[in-house]
N, C-alpha and C positions, 0 to 999 in steps of 0.2 A: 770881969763882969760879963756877962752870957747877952749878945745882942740878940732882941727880939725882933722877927720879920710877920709881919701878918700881908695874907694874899687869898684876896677873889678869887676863886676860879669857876670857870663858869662853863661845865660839860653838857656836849652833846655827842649824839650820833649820824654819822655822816653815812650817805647813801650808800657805801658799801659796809653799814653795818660796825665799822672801826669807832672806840669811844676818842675826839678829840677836846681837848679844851685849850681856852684863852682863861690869860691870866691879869689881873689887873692890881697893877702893884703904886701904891699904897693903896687900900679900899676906904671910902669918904666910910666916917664911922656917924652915927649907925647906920648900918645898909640898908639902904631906900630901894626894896626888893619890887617896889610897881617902877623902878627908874631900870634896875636891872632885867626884870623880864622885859621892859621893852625894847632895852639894848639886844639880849636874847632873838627876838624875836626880828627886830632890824639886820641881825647877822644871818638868818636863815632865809629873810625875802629879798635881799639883797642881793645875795647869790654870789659874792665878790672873793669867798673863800673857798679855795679848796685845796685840801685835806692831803698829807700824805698816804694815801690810797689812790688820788687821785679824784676821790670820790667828793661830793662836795657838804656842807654842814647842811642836816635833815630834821633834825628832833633834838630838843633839850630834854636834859635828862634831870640835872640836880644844879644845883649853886653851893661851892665849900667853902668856909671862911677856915683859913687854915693858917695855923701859927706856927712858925719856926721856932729853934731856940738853938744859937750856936754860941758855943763855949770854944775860946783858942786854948788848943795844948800848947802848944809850944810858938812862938814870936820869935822870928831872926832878924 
């Protein structure tokens, strides 16, 4: 049976221009998208992230609710 994973992620772009994202795993269903923009937006005035570029989180870009779906071949 194929377990299923669904995950937030929650992209921006950071001062040097590089797309980063945070992931939030499990996401509250249904996504309370004025609860996430304000997370969004707390991570950007915050200032307490920065970025492998070195550069720090500047602009949101998108929010992806994104579903996995992994099946095992093979079990040892």
């Amino acid at each position: 049976m194929p377990e299923v994973v669904k995950q937030l992620r929650l992209r921006f772009r950071d001062s040097n221009d590089a797309i980063v994202s945070f992931t939030v795993n499990p996401p509250s269903q249904p996504v309370d998208m004025q609860e996430v923009e304000e997370l969004m937006d707390y991570i950007i005035s915050s200032n307490t992230f920065y970025t492998f570029t070195g550069g720090s989180v500047a602009e949101k870009l998108d929010v992806l609710l994104v579903t996995t779906e992994t099946d095992t071949v093979i079990e040892f």
